[in-house]
Backbone as XML, in Angstrom:
<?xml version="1.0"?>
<chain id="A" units="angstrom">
  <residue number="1" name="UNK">
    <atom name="N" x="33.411" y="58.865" z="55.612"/>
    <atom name="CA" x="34.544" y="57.986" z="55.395"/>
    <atom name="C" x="35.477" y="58.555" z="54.323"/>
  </residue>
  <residue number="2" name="UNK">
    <atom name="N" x="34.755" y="59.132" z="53.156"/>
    <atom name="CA" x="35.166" y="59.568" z="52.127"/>
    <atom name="C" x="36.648" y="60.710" z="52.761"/>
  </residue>
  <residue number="3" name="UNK">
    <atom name="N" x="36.200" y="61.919" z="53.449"/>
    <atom name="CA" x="36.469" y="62.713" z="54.535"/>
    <atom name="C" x="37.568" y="62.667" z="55.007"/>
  </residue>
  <residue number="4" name="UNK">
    <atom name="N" x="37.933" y="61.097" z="55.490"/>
    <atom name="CA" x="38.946" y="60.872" z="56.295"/>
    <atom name="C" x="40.036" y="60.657" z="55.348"/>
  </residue>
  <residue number="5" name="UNK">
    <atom name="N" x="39.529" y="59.494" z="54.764"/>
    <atom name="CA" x="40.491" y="59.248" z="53.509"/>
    <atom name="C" x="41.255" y="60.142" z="52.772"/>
  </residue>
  <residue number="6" name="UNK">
    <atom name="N" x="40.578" y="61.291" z="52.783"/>
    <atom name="CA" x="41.100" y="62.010" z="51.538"/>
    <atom name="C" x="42.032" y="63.191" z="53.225"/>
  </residue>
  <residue number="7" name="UNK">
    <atom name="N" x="41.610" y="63.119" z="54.341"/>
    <atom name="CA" x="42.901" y="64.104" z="55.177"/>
    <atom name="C" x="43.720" y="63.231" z="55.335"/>
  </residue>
  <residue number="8" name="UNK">
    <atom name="N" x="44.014" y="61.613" z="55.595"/>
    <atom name="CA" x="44.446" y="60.907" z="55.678"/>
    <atom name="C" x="45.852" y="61.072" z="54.724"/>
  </residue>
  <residue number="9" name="UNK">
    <atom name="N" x="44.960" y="61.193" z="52.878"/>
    <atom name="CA" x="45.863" y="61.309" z="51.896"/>
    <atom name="C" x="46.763" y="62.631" z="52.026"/>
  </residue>
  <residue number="10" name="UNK">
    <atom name="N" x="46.153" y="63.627" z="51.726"/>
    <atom name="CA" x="46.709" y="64.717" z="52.366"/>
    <atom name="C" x="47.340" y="64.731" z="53.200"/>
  </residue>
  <residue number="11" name="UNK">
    <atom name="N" x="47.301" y="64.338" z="54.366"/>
    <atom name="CA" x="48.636" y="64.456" z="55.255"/>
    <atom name="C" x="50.020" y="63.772" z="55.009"/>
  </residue>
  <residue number="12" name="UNK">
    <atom name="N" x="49.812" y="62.853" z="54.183"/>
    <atom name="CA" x="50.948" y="61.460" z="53.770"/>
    <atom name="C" x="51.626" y="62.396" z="52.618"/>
  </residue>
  <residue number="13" name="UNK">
    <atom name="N" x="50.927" y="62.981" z="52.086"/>
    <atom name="CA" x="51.101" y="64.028" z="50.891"/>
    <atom name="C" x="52.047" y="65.047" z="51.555"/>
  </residue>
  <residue number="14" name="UNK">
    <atom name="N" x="51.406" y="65.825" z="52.226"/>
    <atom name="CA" x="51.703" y="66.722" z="52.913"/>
    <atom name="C" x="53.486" y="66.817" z="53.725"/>
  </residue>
  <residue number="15" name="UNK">
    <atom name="N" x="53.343" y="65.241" z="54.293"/>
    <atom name="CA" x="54.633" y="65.026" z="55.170"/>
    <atom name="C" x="55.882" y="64.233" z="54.063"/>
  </residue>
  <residue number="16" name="UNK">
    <atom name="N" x="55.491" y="63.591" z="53.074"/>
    <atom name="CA" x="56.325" y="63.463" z="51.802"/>
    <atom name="C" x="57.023" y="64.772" z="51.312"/>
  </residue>
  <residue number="17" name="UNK">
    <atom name="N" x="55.990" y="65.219" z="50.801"/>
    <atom name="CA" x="56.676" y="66.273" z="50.105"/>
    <atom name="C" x="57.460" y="67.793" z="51.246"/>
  </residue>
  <residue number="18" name="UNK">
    <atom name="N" x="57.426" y="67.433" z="52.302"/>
    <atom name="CA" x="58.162" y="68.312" z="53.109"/>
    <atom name="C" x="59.485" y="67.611" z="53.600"/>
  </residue>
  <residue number="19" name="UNK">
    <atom name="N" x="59.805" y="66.317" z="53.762"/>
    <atom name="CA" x="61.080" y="65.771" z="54.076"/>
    <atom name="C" x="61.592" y="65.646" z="52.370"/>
  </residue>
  <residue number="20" name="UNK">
    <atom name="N" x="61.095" y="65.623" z="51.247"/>
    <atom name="CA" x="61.348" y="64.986" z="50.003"/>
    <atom name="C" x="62.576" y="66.251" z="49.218"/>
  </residue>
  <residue number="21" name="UNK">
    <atom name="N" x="62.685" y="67.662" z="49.785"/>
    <atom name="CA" x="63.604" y="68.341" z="49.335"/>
    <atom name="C" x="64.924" y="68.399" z="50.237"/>
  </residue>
  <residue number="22" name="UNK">
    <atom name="N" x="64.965" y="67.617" z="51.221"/>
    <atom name="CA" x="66.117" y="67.301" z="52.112"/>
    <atom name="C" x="66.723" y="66.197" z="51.930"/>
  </residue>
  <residue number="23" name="UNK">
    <atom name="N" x="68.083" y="66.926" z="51.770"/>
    <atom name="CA" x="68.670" y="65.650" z="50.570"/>
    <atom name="C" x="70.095" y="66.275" z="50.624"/>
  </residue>
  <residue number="24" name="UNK">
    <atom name="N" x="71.082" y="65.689" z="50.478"/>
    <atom name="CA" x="72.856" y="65.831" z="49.981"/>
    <atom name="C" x="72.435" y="66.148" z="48.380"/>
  </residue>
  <residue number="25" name="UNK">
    <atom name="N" x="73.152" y="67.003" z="48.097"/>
    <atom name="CA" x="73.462" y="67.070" z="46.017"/>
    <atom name="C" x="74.685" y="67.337" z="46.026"/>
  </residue>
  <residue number="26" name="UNK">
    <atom name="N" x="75.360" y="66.450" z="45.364"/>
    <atom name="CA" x="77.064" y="66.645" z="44.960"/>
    <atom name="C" x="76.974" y="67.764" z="43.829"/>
  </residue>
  <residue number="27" name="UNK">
    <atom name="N" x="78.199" y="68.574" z="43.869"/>
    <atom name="CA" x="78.177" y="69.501" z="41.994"/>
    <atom name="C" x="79.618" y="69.348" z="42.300"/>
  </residue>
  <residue number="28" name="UNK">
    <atom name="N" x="80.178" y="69.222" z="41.093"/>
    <atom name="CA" x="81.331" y="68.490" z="40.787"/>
    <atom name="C" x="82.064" y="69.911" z="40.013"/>
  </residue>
  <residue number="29" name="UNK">
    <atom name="N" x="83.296" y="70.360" z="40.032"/>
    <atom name="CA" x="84.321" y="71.204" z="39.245"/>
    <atom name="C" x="84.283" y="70.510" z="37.712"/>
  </residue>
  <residue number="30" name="UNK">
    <atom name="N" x="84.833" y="69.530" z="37.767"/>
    <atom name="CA" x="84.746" y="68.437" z="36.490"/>
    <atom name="C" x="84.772" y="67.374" z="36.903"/>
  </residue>
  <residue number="31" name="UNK">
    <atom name="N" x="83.991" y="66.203" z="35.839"/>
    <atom name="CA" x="83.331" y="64.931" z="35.844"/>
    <atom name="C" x="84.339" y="63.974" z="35.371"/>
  </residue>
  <residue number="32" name="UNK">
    <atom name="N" x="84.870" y="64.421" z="34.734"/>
    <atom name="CA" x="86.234" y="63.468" z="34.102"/>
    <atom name="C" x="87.301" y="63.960" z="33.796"/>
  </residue>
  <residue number="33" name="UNK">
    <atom name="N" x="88.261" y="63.475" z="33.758"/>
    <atom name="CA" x="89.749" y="64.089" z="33.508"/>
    <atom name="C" x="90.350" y="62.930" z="32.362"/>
  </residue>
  <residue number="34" name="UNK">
    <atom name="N" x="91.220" y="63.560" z="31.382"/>
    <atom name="CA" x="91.677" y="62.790" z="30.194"/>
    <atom name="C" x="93.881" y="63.217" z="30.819"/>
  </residue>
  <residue number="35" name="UNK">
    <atom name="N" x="93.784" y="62.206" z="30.788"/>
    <atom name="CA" x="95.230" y="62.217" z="31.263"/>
    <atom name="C" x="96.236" y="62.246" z="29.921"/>
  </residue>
  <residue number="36" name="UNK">
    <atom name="N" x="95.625" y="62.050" z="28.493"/>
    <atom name="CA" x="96.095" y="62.285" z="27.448"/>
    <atom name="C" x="97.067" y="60.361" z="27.258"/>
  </residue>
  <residue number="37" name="UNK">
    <atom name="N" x="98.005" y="60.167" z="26.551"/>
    <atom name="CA" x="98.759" y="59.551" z="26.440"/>
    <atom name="C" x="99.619" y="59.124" z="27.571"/>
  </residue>
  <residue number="38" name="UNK">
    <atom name="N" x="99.911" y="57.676" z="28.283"/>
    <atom name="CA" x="100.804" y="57.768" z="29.408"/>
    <atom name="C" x="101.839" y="56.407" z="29.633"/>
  </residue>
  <residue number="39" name="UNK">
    <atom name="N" x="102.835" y="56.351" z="29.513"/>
    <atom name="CA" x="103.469" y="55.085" z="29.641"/>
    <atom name="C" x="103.390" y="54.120" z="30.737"/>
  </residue>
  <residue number="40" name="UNK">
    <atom name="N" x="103.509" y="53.286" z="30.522"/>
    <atom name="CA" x="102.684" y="52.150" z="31.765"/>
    <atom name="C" x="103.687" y="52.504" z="32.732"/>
  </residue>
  <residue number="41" name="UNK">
    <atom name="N" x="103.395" y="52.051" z="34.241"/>
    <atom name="CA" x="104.283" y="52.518" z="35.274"/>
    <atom name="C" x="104.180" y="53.984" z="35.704"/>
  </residue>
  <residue number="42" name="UNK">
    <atom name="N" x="103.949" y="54.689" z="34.817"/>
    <atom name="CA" x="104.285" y="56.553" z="35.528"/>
    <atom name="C" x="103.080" y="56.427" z="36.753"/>
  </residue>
  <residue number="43" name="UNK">
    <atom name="N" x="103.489" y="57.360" z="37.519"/>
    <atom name="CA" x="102.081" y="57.427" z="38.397"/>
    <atom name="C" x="101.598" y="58.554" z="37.858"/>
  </residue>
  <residue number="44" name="UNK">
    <atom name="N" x="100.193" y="58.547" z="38.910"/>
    <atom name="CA" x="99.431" y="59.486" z="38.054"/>
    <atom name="C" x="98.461" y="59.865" z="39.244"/>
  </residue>
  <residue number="45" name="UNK">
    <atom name="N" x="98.461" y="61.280" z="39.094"/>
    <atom name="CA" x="97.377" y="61.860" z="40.521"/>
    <atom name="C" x="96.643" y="62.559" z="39.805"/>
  </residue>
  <residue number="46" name="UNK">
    <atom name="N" x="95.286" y="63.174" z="40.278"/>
    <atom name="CA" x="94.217" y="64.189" z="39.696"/>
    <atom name="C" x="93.466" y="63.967" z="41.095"/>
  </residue>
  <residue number="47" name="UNK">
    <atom name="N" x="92.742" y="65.366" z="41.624"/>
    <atom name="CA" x="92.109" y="65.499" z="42.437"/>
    <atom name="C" x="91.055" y="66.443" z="41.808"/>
  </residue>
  <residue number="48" name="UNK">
    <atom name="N" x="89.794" y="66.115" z="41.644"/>
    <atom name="CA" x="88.247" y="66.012" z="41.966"/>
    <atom name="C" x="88.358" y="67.062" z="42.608"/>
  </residue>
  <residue number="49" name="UNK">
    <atom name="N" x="87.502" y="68.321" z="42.608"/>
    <atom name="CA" x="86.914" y="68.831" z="43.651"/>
    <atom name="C" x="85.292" y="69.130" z="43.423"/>
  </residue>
  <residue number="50" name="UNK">
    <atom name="N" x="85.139" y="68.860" z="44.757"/>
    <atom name="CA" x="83.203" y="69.480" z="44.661"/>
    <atom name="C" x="82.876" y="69.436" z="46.058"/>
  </residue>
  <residue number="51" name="UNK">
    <atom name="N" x="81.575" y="69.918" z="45.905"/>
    <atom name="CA" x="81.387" y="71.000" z="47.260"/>
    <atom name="C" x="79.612" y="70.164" z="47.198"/>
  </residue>
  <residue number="52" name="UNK">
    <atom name="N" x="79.390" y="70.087" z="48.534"/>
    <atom name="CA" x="77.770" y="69.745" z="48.835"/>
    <atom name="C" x="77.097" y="70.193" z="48.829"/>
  </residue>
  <residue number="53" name="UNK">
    <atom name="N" x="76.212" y="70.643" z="47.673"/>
    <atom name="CA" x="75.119" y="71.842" z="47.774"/>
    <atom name="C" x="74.188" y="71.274" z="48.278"/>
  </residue>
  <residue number="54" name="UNK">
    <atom name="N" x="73.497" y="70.650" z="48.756"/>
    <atom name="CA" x="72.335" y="70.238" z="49.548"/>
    <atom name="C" x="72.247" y="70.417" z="50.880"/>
  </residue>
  <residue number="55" name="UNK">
    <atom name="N" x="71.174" y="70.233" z="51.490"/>
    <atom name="CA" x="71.193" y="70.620" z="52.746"/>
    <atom name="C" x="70.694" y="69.358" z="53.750"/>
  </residue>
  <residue number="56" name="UNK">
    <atom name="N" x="71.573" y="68.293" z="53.244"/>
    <atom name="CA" x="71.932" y="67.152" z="54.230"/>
    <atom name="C" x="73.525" y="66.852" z="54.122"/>
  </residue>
  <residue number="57" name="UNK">
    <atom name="N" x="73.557" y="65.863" z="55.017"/>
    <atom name="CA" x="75.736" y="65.289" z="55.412"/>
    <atom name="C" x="75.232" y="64.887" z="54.192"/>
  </residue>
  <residue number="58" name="UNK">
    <atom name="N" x="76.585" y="65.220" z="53.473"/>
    <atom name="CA" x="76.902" y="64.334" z="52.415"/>
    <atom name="C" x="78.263" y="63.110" z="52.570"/>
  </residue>
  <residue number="59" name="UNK">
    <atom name="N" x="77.662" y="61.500" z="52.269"/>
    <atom name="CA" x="78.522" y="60.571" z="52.827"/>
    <atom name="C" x="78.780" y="59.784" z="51.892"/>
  </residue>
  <residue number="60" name="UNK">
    <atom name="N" x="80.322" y="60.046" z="51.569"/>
    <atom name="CA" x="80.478" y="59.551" z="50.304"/>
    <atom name="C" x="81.232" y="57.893" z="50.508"/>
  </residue>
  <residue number="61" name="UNK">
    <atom name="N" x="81.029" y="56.503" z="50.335"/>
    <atom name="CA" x="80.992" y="55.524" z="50.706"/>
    <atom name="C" x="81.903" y="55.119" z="50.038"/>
  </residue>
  <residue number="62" name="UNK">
    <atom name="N" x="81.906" y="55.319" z="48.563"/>
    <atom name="CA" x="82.769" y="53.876" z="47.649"/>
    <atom name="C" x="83.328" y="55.031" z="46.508"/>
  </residue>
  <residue number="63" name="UNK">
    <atom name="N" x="84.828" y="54.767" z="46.427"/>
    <atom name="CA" x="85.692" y="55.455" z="45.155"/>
    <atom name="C" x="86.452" y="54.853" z="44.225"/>
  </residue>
  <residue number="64" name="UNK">
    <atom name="N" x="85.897" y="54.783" z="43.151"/>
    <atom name="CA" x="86.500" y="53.985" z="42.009"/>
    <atom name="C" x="87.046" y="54.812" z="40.973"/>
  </residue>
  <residue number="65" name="UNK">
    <atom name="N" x="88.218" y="54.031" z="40.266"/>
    <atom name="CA" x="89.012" y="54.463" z="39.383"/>
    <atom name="C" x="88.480" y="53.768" z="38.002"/>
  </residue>
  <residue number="66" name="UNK">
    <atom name="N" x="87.892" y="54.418" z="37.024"/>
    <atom name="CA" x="88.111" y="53.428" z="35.676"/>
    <atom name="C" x="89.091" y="54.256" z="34.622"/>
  </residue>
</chain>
């Protein structure tokens, strides 16, 4: 019984840790941008870039401004 249990564990082990490095990873150019001083009203653009180093779709859902 002992036997089973423990190929049982092992395999759960086994099949974890083989899907567990497949994954999306964002890496970002820069994390924040300082726009310095700005009078209310001006507009204001900055574009983010980064690239998907992982080796799943990366799906990016929700974009917020603070």
């Amino acid at each position: 019984m002992k036997k089973r249990a423990l190929i049982c564990l092992l395999f759960i082990l086994f099949f974890y840790l083989n899907n567990a490095h497949a994954a999306p990873s964002i890496l970002f150019t820069e994390e924040s941008h300082d726009f310095g001083e700005v009078k209310q009203g001006d507009p204001l653009e900055y574009e983010f870039r980064f690239k998907n180093v992982g080796d799943e779709t990366l799906i990016i859902k929700k974009v917020t401004a603070s």
